[in-house]
Structure formats: structure tokens, C-alpha cells
N, C-alpha and C positions, 0 to 999 in steps of 0.2 A: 541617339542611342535608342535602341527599342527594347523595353522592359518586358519581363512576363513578372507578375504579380502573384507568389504562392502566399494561399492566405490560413490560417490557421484552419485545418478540419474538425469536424466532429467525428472522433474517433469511437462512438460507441457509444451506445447508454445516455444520450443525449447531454452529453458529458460539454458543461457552459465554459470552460476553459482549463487549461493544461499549460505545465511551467517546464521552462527549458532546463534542461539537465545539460546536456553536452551537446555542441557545435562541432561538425566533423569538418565544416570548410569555413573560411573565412572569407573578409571580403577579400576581392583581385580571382581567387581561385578560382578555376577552370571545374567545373562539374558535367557531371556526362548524367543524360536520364538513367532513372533509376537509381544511381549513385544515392545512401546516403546522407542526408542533408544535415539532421539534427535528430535526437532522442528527445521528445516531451513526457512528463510525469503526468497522469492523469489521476485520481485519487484511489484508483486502481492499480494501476500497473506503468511501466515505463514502455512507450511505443518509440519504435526506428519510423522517421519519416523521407521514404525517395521523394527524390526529384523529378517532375514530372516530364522536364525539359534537360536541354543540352546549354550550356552557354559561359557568360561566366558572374559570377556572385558580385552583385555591385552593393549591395546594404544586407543586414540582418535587422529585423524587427524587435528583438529583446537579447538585453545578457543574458548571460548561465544565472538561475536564482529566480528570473524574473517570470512573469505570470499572463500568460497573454489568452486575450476573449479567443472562440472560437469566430472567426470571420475577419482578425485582425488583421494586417499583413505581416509575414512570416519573414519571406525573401524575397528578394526583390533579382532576379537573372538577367542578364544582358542578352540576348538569344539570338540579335545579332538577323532578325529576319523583316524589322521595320513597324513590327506589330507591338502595341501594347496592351496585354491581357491580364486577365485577375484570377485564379482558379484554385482550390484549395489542393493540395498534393492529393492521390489515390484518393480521387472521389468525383465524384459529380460535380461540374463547376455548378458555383450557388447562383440561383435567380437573383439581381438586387432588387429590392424592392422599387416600384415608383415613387420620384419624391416629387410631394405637392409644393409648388412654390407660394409664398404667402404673398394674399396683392400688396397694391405697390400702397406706400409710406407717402404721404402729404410731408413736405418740406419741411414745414415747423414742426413734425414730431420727431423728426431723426436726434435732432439737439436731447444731447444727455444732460443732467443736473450735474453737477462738480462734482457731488460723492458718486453717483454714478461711473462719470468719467475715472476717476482714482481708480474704481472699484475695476472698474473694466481692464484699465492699465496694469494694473497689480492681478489680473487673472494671466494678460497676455506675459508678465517677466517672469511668471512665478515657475520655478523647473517644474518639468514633467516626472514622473512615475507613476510605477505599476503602483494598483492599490497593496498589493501585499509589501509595499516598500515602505509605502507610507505610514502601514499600519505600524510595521518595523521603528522606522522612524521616532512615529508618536512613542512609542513604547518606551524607548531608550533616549524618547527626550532633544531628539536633533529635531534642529531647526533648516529643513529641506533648503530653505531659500541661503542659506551658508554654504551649502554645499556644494561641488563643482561637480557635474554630472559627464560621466564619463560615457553614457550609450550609446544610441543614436538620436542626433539630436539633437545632444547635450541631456537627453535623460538621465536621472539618477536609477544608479543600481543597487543592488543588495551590496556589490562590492565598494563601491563609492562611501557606504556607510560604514560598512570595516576600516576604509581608508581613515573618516572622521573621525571615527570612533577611536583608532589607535592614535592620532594625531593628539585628539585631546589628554588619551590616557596620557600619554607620552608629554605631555605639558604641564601634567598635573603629577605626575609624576607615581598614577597608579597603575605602570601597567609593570611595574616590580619590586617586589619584596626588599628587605633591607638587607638581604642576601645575593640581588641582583638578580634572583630567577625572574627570568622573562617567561609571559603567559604568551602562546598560540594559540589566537582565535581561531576556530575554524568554524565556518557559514554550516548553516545547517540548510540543506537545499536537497532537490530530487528525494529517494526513496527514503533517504533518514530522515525531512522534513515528513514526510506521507503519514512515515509510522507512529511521531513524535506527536503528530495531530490526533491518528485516529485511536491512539495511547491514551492521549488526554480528554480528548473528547469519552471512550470507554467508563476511565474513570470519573469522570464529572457526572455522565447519562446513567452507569448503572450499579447500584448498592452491592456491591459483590459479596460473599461469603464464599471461604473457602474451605471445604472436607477432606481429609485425607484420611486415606484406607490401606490397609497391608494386605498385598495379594501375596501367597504362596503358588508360584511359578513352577514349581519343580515337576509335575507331570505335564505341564504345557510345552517348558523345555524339553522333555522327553520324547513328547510328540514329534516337537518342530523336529527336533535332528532325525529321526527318522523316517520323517517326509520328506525332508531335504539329501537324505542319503538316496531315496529311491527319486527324483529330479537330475534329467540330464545335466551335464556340466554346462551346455549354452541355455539352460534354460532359468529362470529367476528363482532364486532362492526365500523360502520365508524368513524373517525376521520377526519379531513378535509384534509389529503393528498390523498385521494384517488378521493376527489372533483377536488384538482388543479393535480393531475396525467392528468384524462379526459382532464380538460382544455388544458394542454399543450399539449396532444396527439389530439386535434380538431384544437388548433393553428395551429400547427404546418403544418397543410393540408395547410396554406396558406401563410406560411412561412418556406418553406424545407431548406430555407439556415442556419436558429439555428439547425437544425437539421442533424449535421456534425461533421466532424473528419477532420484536416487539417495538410495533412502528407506535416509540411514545409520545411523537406530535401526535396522532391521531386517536389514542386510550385504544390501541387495538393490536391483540395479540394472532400473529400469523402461525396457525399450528403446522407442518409440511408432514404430506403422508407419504413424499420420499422421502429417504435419505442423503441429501448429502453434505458429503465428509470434509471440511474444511481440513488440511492438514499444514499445519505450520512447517515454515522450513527454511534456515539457516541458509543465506548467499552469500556473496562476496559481497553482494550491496544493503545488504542490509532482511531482515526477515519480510517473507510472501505468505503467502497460507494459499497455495493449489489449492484446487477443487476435484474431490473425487465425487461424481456424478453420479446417482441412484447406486449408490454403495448397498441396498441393500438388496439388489438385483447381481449382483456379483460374490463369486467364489473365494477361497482365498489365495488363490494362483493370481486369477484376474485384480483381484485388489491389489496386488504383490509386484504387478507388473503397470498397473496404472500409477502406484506412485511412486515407484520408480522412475515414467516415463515424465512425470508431471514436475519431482524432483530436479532431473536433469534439464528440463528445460526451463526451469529456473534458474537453476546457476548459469547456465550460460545465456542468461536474458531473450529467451526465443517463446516463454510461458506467452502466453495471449490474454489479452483481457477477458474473454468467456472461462478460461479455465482461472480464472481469479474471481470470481464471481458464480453468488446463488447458492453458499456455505450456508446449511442449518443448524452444525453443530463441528466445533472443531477439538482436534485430539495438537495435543502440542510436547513435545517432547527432545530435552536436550541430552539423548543415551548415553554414554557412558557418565558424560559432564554432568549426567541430571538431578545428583546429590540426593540427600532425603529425603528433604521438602522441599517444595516453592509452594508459590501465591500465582496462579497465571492471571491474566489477565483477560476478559471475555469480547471477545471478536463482535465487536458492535457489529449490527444491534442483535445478534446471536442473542440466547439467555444462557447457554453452558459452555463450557470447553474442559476439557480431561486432560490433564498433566500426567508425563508417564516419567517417574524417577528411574534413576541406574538400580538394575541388576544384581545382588549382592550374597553372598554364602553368607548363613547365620545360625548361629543353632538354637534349633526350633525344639522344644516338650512333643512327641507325638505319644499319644497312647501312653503316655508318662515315660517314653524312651526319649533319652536328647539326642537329634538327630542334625546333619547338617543341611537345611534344605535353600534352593533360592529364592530371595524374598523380592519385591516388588511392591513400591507402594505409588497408590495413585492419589494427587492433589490436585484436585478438582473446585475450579471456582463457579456460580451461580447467580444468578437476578435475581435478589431476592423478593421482589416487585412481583415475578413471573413466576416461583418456583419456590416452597415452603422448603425448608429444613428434614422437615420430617422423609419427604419426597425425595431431596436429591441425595439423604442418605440411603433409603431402599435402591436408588437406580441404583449408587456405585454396590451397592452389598448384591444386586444381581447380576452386575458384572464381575466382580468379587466370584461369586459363584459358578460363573460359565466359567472364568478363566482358571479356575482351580479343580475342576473337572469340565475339561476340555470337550470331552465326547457328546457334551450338553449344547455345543456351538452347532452343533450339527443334526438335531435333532428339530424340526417343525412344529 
């Protein structure tokens, strides 16, 4: 049989390993280059990885869940040409390093001591697994070497531990209530493991406070439909994020300290004298935050049409890892759904993000007339490490102000 050996790439960013999400072949399967091989989650984004060759699929390197170095091996193809090669998919085959052999061993020192020998014997039976298995494992208290590994190999998987896991419940008799509901585990793996981490990680790293502010909408709305009335029918329409984009790119000239990244291994605040707009955004797999690029170089057509463009290529998993990457500050917002308040949550290691609530008719005192006007409130969270109280109330009360008289977005 002559193997080709795909081994795990560096997809970017010098990015030390990435976890399988989905397997699009199995073993036996026939693959054609370029075809499809597997989806890996990077702590970025999810990449498609082609086939570099034609042949057919004789092992895979990890289950779905599991977490592989970059340089592993991936897959293993039949090719069917007599050749056995090693090569990471879409990229450069890697140089292997030369390996120095150690001189040679005098006879009487080969002999091990008896705990030695145990020790050595109890390395070679002991099942394999990914470390994020292991850590899984420990966590939840199984005892790897009980367990029957179902990989390649005989490795244990993330699902292998579901298996244990429910076996024991199921023995013990807590996996149902005295009403017989049964509980469905579900693995937490790919972009809902990504987000769960960088969630918690967020909240452990950075002291948050959050402010929230009532904007009065109703001349901005006023605006918007009358721009949009004069905009071709093919051509992109505003919506109100590309209103409070402007505002926070004109804030922000007067407040550069929101406009940061705070690397707190190293006690060092990164101030960016571009803008750009991290924009959070609802998929089928789970939340992304696109990148809108020197947002402060852009109009509100252009803005209106980049994330729209950056939008769609996230729901349909085609976003790229540059356009997920290089956020100085994110706007996050769930429109109509987006209630009165929330608490968002700050896009490590970001120091701000701007929560935009629904839209609402209320009646307002103006001039001491009650009038009906649309309200809009912004909740806004903060580092408070990076960014005083006093400060990220003025930034939201100056976007408060652009966006309540609009004609101020556009003024230098």
C-alpha cells in the first residue's frame, strides 16, 4: 500500500493546534484532490481543509471533539502510486527537522530497576488521548485507563467519555429524576466549545461594569428612511448600525482609551489609532464577531455594505480568519430581540463593546408636550482596569449626542 501522510497545517497566526469539528469522509472513502476532507476549529474560526491528493482514505488521526498539534498526522490516503509522503494540506510540505541519534548504551546500563520497568510498562498499556480529553477526564473524575477507546488506535475520545459517563449515570441511577425524565448530554465541541472558553476566559480576565444610556432615535430614523428612499432598489440599504458605527468611530477621536486591546500578561495597554469595528453576529453555529477594517475610513454606504458582506459570509461558514481577527472595539446587538437591557460581555482582550437594544415608541415630555418618540437604549460594558467610570460615561453621552442629532455624524 502506498500512503500519502496529510498532516495537520498552520492555518494562520501561528496558530499551535486546532480541534476537529466535522469529518466529511471516512475511512474506505474514495476522495478526489481538492475534495473536502475535514472542518478544524482554530480559536479563531472554523477552516475547510482539501485534499491535497486523489486516492482513498485509509485512517483519520482524531475524532470530532478531539484536538490535534499542528504537524500531527491528519490522514492518512492510499494514492495508490507506491510513494510514501508526509505533507500538510494547502501549504508548504514542512522541513523535518534532523534527528541526532544518542551514542550507543554499554550493556549494563540498558537493564531498568523494577520500578522503572513497572513504570515503563504502565506508560506502554496506559490508553492514549488528546490532552483536552484528558483534562475532560480529570475534571469529571474518570479513570482513562477503565475506559475503552474507541479512535484510532484504541484512543479515547471526547465521545468515549460521554459513553462512560452515561454508563455510570445509568448504574447509579442519576441520569433520571423520579419522574423518569431522561437528561441529553450534548458534547460541547467546535464553535460552541470556542465561544464557552473565550466567555469565560473574558469574564475571569476582565472586571466588567456596565452603563446603559437612553438614546432618542426619532430624527436619526427620520434620516435613515429618507436616505434609503433616495438608494437604488439593488443597492444596500441602512439600517441603524452603520449610524452608531460613525458615532463610535467620531467618539472615539476623544476617547482613544475605549479604543484598545490590553495585553495583561505583559501590564501593557495597546491604544489603536485605527478603527476597527468588531461586529458580533448570530449564525447557525453559534456567535462570530466579523471584522469591519479601518471603519473609520469608511462612509455609511461602505459600512452598510461591508457588514452585510462579512454577515453573510458568516452564516454560510465562508468568513476567513483575517476577517475574524484585529477587533479594537465591538458593537453587539440582538435587534428586535434585544429587550431593554443586557450586560454584554467584552470581546477579550478588547477593553469596551456597545450593546444596542430594540427600537421602541414611548412617550417622551418634550418642551413639556408628551409626545411619541423612538427610543433606543445603549448597554455598554467596560474594563474597568483600562477605562474609569467617569470616561465611559462621557464616550456613551457623546454618542448619545451624535446619534440624537444626526447631522453632527457628518461634520469633521
Amino acid at each position: 500500500m502506498s500512503e500519502y501522510v496529510v498532516k495537520m497545517p498552520d492555518v494562520g497566526e501561528g496558530i499551535a493546534e486546532a480541534e476537529i469539528v466535522e469529518w466529511h469522509v471516512n475511512v474506505g472513502d474514495t476522495i478526489a484532490e481538492d475534495q473536502v476532507m475535514v472542518e478544524v476549529m482554530t480559536d479563531k474560526a472554523t477552516v475547510e481543509l482539501p485534499s491535497p491528493v486523489s486516492g482513498i482514505v485509509t485512517s483519520v488521526g482524531a475524532a470530532v471533539g478531539e484536538i490535534l498539534q499542528v504537524g500531527a498526522a491528519l490522514i492518512r490516503i492510499d494514492t495508490g502510486n507506491g510513494v510514501v509522503d508526509e505533507v500538510p494540506p494547502a501549504a508548504e510540505p514542512a522541513e523535518e527537522p534532523a534527528v541526532e541519534l544518542p551514542p550507543p548504551v554499554a550493556a549494563e546500563e540498558i537493564a531498568e530497576p523494577p520500578v522503572a520497568e513497572a513504570r515503563s510498562a504502565e506508560r506502554t498499556t496506559a490508553p492514549t488521548a488528546a490532552p483536552a480529553v484528558r483534562q475532560r477526564a480529570a475534571t469529571l473524575g474518570i479513570d482513562l485507563a477503565g475506559v475503552t477507546g474507541t479512535g484510532p488506535d484504541g484512543r479515547v475520545t471526547h465521545a468515549d467519555l460521554d459513553a462512560q459517563l452515561a454508563r455510570s449515570r445509568s448504574a447509579s441511577g442519576t441520569n433520571s429524576s423520579t419522574t423518569g425524565d431522561v437528561i441529553d448530554e450534548v458534547p460541547v465541541v467546535g464553535l460552541r466549545r470556542n465561544i464557552a472558553q473565550r466567555m469565560q476566559l473574558a469574564k475571569e480576565r476582565i472586571p466588567h461594569f456596565t452603563y446603559v444610556e437612553e438614546i432618542d432615535v426619532t430624527e436619526l430614523e427620520r434620516l435613515r428612511a429618507k436616505l434609503n428612499e433616495q438608494q437604488g432598489d439593488d443597492q444596500t440599504k441602512l439600517t441603524v448600525l452603520p449610524f452608531l458605527m460613525r458615532a463610535v468611530v467620531v467618539a472615539v477621536r476623544d476617547f482613544p482609551q475605549v479604543n484598545a486591546r490590553y495585553d495583561d500578561e505583559n501590564g501593557v495597554i495597546n491604544r489603536h489609532r485605527s478603527v476597527h469595528l468588531g461586529i458580533a453576529a448570530q449564525t447557525p453555529k453559534g456567535l462570530m464577531v466579523p471584522v469591519v477594517m479601518n471603519a473609520d475610513g469608511r462612509d455609511l454606504w461602505d459600512s452598510a455594505a461591508e457588514v452585510a458582506r462579512l454577515a453573510t459570509a458568516a452564516r454560510t461558514n465562508k468568513v476567513t480568519l483575517e476577517e475574524l481577527t484585529g477587533s479594537t472595539i465591538t458593537i453587539t446587538s440582538l435587534g428586535s430581540l434585544g429587550g431593554i437591557v443586557s450586560t454584554p460581555i467584552i470581546n477579550y482582550p478588547e477593553v469596551a463593546i456597545v450593546g444596542v437594544n430594540k427600537i421602541a415608541t414611548r412617550p417622551v415630555y418634550v418642551d413639556g408636550v408628551l409626545l411619541p418618540r423612538q427610543i433606543m437604549n445603549l448597554s455598554s460594558s467596560f474594563d474597568h482596569r483600562v477605562v474609569d467610570g467617569a470616561d465611559a460615561a462621557a464616550f456613551i453621552q457623546r454618542i448619545k449626542t451624535l446619534l440624537e442629532t444626526p447631522a453632527l455624524l457628518f461634520i469633521d
